[in-house]
Backbone bond lengths (Angstrom), bond angles and torsions (degrees), N, CA, C in turn:
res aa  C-N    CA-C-N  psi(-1)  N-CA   C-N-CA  omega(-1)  CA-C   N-CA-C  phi
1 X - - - 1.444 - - 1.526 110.62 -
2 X 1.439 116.35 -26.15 1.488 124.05 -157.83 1.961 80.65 -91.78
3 X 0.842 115.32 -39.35 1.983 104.17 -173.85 1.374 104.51 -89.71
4 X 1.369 132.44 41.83 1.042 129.11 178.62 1.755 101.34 -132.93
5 X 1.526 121.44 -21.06 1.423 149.20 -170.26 2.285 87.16 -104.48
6 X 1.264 97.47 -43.28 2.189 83.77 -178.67 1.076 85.87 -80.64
7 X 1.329 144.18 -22.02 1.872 128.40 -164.93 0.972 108.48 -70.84
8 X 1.542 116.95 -45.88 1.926 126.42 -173.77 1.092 104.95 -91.13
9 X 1.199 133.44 11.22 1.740 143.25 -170.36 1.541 103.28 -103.79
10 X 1.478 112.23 -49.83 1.463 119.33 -171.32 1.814 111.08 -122.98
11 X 1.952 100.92 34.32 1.370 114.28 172.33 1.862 131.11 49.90
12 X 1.354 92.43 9.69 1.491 106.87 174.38 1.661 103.36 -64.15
13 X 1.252 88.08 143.15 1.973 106.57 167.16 1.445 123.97 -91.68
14 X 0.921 140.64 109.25 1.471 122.38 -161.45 1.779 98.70 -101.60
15 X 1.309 123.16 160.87 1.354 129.26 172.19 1.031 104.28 -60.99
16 X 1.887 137.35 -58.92 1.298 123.85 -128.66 1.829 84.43 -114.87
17 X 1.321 108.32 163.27 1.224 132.28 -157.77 1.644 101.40 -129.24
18 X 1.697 111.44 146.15 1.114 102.42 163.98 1.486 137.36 -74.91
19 X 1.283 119.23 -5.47 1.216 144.01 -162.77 1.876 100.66 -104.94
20 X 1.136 103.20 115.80 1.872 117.64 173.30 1.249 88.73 -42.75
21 X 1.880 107.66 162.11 1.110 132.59 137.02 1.435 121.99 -96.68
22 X 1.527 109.41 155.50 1.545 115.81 177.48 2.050 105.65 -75.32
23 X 1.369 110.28 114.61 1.323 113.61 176.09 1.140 125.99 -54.81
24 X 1.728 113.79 -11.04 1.895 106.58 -175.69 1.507 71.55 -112.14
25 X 1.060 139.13 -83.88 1.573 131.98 -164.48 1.127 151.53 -76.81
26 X 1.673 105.08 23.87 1.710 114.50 177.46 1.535 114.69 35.10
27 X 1.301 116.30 38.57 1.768 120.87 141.01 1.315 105.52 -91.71
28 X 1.850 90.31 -173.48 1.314 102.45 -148.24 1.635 73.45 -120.61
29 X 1.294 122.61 123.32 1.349 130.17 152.65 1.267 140.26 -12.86
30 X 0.945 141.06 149.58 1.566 140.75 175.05 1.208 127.67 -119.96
31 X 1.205 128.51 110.15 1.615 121.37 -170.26 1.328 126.02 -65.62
32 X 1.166 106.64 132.04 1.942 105.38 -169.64 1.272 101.18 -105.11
33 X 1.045 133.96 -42.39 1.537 141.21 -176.25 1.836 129.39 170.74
34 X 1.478 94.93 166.87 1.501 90.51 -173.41 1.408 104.02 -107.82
35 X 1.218 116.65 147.71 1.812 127.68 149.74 1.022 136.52 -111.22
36 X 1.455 115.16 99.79 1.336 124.95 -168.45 1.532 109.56 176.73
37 X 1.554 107.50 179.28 1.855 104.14 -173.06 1.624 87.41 -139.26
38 X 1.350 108.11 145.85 2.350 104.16 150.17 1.500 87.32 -41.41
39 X 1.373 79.25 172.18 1.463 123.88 -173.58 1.604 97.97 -78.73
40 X 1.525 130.29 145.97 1.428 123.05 -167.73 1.872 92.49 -107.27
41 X 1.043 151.40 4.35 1.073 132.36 -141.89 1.318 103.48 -155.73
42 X 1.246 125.56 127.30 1.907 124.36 -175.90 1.786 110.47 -38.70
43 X 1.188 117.08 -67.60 1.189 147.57 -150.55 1.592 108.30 -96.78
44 X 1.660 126.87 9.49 1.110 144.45 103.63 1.976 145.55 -30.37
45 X 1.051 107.93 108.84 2.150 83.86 -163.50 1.439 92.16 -133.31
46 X 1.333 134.67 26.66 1.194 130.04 -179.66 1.822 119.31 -144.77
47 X 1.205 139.90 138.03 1.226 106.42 173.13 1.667 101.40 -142.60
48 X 1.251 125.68 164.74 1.749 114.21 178.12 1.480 112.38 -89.77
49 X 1.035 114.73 163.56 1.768 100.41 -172.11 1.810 83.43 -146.28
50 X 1.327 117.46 163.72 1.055 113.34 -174.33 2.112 105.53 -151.50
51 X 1.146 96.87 91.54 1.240 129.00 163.48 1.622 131.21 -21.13
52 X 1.630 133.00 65.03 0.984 93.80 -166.49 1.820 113.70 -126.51
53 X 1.555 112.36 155.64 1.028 106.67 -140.76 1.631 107.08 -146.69
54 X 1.694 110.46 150.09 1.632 100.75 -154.77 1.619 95.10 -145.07
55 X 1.491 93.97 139.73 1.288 94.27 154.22 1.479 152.10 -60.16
56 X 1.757 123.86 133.64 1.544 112.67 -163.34 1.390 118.96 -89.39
57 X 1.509 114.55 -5.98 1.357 116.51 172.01 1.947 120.68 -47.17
58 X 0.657 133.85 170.44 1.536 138.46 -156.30 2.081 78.65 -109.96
59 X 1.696 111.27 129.49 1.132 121.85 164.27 1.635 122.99 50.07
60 X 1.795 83.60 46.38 1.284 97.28 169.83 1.141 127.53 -115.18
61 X 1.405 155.50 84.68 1.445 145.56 -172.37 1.052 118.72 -53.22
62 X 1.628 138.79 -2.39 1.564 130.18 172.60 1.593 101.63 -36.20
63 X 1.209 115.23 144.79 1.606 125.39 149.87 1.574 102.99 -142.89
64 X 1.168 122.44 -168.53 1.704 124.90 -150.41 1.444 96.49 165.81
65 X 1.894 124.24 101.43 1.089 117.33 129.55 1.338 151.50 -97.50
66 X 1.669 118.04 141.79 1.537 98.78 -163.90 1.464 85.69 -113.39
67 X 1.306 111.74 157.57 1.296 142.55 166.24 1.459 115.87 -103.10
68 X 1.597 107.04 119.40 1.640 119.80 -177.32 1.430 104.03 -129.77
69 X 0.950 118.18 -172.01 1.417 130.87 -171.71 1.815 101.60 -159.25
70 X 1.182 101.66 147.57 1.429 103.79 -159.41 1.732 96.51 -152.32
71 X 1.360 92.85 135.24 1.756 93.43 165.27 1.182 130.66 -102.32
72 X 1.323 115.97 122.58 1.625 119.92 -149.76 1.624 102.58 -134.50
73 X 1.055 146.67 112.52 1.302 137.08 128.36 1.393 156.51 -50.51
74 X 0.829 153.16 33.02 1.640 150.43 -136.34 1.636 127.53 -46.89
75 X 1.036 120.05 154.42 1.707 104.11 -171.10 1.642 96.05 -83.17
76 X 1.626 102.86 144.39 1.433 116.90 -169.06 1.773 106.61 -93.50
77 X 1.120 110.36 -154.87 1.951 94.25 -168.69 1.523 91.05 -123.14
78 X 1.393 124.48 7.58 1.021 135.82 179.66 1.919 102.73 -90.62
79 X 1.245 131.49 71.11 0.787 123.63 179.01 1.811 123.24 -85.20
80 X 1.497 117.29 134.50 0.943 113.99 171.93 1.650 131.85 -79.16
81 X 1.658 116.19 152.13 1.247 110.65 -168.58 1.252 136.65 -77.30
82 X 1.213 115.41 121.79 1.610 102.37 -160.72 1.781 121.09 -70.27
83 X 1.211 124.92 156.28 1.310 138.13 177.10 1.189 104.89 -56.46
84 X 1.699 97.95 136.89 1.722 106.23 177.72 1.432 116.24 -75.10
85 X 1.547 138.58 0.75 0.754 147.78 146.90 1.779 128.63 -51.44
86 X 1.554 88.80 -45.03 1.627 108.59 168.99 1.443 118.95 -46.90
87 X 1.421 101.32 -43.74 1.792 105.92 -166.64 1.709 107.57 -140.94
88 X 1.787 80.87 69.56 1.963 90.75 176.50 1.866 111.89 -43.61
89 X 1.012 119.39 -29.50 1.894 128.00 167.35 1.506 110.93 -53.84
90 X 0.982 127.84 -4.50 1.651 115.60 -141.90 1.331 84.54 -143.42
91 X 1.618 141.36 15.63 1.266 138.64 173.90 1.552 113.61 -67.34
């Protein structure tokens, strides 16, 4: 993950892509959808998400899921108070 942040840092191109290729037809995949939710719980910082993804050729059944993990937080119900600056109305 960390040579993927120096790659776009120092404008390098890399060959491989995050996105599958189609195995009979060397395209580049198409995303159909994700499965997965944020993380439900404060003290949670990670969640799996599950990727899934199809080829665009005409009468092709390739599909391809990838599995990532992603760090996600959600806003808690504990909200903090905003600055009186924020909401000149609300003086």
């Amino acid at each position: 993950m960390v040579m993927k942040y120096v790659n776009w840092a120092l404008r390098r191109q890399s060959e491989e892509s995050d996105i599958p290729r189609c195995p009979s037809h060397k395209v580049e995949m198409r995303l159909r959808g994700i499965i997965g939710q944020p993380t439900r719980f404060r003290w949670q910082t990670e969640e799996t998400y599950t990727y899934i993804y199809f080829c665009p050729v005409d009468k092709c059944n390739e599909t391809v899921e990838v599995v990532r993990r992603k760090a996600q937080v959600p806003g808690g119900t504990d909200i903090p108070d905003r600055p009186v600056f924020a909401r000149p109305q609300d003086q």
